[in-house]
C-alpha positions as CSV (number, residue, x, y, z in Angstrom):
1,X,-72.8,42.5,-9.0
2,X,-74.0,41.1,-12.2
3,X,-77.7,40.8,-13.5
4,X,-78.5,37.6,-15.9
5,X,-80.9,36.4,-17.8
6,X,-81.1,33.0,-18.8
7,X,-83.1,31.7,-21.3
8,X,-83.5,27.8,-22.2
9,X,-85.7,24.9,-21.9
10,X,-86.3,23.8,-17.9
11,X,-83.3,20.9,-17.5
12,X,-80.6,23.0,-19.5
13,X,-81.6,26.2,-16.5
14,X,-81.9,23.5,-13.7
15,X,-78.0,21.9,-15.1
16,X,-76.6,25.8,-15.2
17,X,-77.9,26.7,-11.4
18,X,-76.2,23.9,-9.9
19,X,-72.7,24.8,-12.2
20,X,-73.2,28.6,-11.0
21,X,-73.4,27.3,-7.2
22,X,-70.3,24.8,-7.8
23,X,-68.3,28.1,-8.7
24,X,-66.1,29.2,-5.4
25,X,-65.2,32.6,-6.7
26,X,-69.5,33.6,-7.2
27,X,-72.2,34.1,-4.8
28,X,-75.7,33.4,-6.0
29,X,-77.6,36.2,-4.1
30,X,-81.2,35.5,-6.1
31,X,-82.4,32.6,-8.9
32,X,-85.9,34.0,-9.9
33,X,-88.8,31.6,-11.1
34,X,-88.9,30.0,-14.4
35,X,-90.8,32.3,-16.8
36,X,-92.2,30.8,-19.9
37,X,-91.4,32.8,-22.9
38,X,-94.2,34.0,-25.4
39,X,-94.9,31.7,-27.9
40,X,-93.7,28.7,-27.1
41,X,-93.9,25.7,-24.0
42,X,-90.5,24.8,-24.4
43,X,-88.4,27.1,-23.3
44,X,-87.9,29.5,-20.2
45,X,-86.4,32.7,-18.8
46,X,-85.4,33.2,-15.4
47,X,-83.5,36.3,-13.4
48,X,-79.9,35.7,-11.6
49,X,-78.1,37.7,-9.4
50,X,-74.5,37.0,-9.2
51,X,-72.2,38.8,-6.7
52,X,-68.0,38.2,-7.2
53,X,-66.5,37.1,-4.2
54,X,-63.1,39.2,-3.3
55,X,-60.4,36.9,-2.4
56,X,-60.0,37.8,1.0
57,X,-63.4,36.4,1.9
């Protein structure tokens, strides 16, 4: 199980959740909120949980 951040404005996050979910060999278990980050309106943090699929699933 893998723990991510991912920091970027709302469309790049919104364009990498649909890759991660288009990945066979990954499950998703948990896409957090968008967070705003300190000091700025443009870009945005959120919290993934990725769990690697074994192949005999």
């Amino acid at each position: 199980m893998l723990k991510v951040r991912l920091m970027g404005t709302k469309n790049d996050i919104k364009w990498f959740e649909r890759i991660l979910d288009r990945i066979p060999k990954i499950e998703v278990l948990e896409f957090s909120d968008m967070y705003l980050n300190k000091g700025t309106d443009k870009y945005y943090r959120v919290y993934v949980v990725i769990k690697r699929l074994s192949e005999k699933e």
